[in-house]
C-alpha positions as CSV (number, residue, x, y, z in Angstrom):
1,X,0.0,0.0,0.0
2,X,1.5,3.3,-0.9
3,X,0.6,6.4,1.1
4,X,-1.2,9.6,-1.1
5,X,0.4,12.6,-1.5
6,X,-2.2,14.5,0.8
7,X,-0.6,12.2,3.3
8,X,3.2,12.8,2.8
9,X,2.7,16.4,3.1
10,X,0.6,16.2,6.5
11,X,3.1,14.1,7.7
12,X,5.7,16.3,6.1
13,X,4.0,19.2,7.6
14,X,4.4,18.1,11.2
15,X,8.4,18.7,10.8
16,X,8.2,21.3,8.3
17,X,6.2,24.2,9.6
18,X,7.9,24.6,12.8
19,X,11.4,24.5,10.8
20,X,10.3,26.5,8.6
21,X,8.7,29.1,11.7
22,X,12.0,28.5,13.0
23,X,13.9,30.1,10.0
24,X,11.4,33.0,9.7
25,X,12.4,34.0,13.1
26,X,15.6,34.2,13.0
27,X,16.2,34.9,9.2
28,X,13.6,36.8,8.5
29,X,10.6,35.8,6.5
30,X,11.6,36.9,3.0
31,X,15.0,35.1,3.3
32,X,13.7,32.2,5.2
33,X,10.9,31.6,2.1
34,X,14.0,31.7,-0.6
35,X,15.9,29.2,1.3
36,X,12.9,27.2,1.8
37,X,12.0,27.4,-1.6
38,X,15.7,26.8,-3.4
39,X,15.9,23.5,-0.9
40,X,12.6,22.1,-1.9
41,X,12.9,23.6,-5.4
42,X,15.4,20.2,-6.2
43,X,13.6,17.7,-4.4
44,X,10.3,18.7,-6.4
45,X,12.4,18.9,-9.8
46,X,14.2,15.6,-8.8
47,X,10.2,14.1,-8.3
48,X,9.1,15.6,-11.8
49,X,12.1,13.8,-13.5
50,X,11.1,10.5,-11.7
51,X,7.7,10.7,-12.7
52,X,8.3,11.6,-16.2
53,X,10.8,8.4,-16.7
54,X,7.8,6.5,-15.9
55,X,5.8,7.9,-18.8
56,X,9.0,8.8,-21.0
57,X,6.9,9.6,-24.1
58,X,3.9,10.9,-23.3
59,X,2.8,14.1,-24.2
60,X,1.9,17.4,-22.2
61,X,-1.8,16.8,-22.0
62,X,-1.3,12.8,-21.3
63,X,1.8,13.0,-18.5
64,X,-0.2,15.9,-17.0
65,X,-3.7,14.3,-16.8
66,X,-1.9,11.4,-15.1
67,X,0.3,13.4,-12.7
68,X,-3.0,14.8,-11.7
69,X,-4.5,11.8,-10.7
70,X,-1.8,11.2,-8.3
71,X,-2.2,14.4,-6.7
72,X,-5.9,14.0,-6.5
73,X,-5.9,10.6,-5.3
74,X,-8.0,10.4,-1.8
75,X,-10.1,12.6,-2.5
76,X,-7.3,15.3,-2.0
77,X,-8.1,17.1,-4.9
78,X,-11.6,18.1,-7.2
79,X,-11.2,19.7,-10.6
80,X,-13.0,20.3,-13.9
81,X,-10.8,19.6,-17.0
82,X,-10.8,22.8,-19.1
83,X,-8.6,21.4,-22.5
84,X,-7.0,18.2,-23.1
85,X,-4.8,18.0,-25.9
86,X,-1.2,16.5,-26.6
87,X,0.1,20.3,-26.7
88,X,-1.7,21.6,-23.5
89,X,-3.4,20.5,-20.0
90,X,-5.6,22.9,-18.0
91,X,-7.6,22.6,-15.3
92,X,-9.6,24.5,-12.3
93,X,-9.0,23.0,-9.2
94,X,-12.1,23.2,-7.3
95,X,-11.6,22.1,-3.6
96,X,-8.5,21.5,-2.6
97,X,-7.8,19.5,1.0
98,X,-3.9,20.3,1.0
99,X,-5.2,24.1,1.5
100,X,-8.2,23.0,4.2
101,X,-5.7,21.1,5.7
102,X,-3.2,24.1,6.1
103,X,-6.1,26.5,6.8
104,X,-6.9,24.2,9.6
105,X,-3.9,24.9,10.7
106,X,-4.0,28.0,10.4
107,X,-0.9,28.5,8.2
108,X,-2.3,28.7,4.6
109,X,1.2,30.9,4.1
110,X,3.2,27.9,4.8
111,X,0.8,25.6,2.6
112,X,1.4,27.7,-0.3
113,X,5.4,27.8,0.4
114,X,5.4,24.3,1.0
115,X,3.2,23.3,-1.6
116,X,1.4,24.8,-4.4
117,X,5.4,26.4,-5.1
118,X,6.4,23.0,-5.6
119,X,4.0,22.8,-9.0
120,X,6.0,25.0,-10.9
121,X,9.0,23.3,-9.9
122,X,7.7,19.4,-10.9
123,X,6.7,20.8,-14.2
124,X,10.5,21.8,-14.4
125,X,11.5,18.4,-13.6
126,X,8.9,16.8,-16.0
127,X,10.7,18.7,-18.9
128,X,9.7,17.7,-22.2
129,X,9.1,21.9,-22.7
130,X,6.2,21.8,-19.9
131,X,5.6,25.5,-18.8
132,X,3.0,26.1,-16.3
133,X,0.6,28.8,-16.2
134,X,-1.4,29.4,-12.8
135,X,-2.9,32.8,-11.7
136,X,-4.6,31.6,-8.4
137,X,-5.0,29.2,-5.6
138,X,-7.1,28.4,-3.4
139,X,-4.1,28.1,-0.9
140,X,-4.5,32.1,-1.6
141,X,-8.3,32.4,-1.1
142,X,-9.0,32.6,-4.4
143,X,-11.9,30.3,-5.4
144,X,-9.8,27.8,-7.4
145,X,-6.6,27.2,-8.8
146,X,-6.0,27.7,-12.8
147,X,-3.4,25.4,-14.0
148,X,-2.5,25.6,-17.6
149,X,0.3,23.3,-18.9
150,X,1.6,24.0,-22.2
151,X,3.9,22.9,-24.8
152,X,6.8,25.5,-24.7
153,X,7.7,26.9,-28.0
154,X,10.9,26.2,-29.6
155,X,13.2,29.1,-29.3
């Protein structure tokens, strides 16, 4: 039995937000969020690359839809599929129970640090020209998250 994703990151949570409060404090919160962010930055890239050797030649629509699925496994995420093609991916995340679960705890600033960041930084790792486009979360308040994965044009 393998343990969701919603679950890592509560248990994750538990060591994280008090390190993370811990930095804030005595680096400053600004300084403390770029560390923070640079150090999870390569784990997250490093989990992107891992998942795309799985599917090593799917494109952006398929490798995204699946990732997805992952994420939303549990009941940890709802969303409403906007496009599916092989060039692009976008969807509206709905509800969202990483961001109850950090509201809960009354540190939705720390969720979205710890991890609707880490999106951008997967889709990095997946490669294959993936950019991501997202305007809002609901880690934010906003009343749901825009994801829109898209082929990168050659340069």
């Amino acid at each position: 039995m393998t343990i969701s994703i919603l679950e890592q990151a509560k248990i994750q949570a538990r060591i994280l937000v008090p390190l993370v409060k811990a930095l804030q404090a005595e680096l400053g919160e600004a300084r403390a969020n770029d560390l923070v962010r640079r150090a999870l930055g390569d784990t997250y890239r490093r989990h992107g690359e891992a998942f795309r050797r799985t599917k090593p030649e799917a494109d952006v629509g398929t490798i995204m839809a699946s990732a997805f699925k992952t994420y939303a496994r549990d009941g940890a995420l709802d969303y409403d599929v906007v496009e599916h093609s092989p060039e692009t991916f976008a969807i509206d995340v709905t509800a969202c129970q990483y961001a109850a679960f950090y509201k809960a705890l009354g540190e939705p600033e720390l969720g979205f640090l710890l991890v609707c960041v880490a999106d951008f930084a997967v889709a990095e790792g997946i490669g294959g020209g993936i950019a991501l486009d997202r305007t809002q979360t609901i880690m934010q308040g906003a009343s749901h998250c825009d994801f829109r994965y898209r082929r990168r044009a050659p340069v």
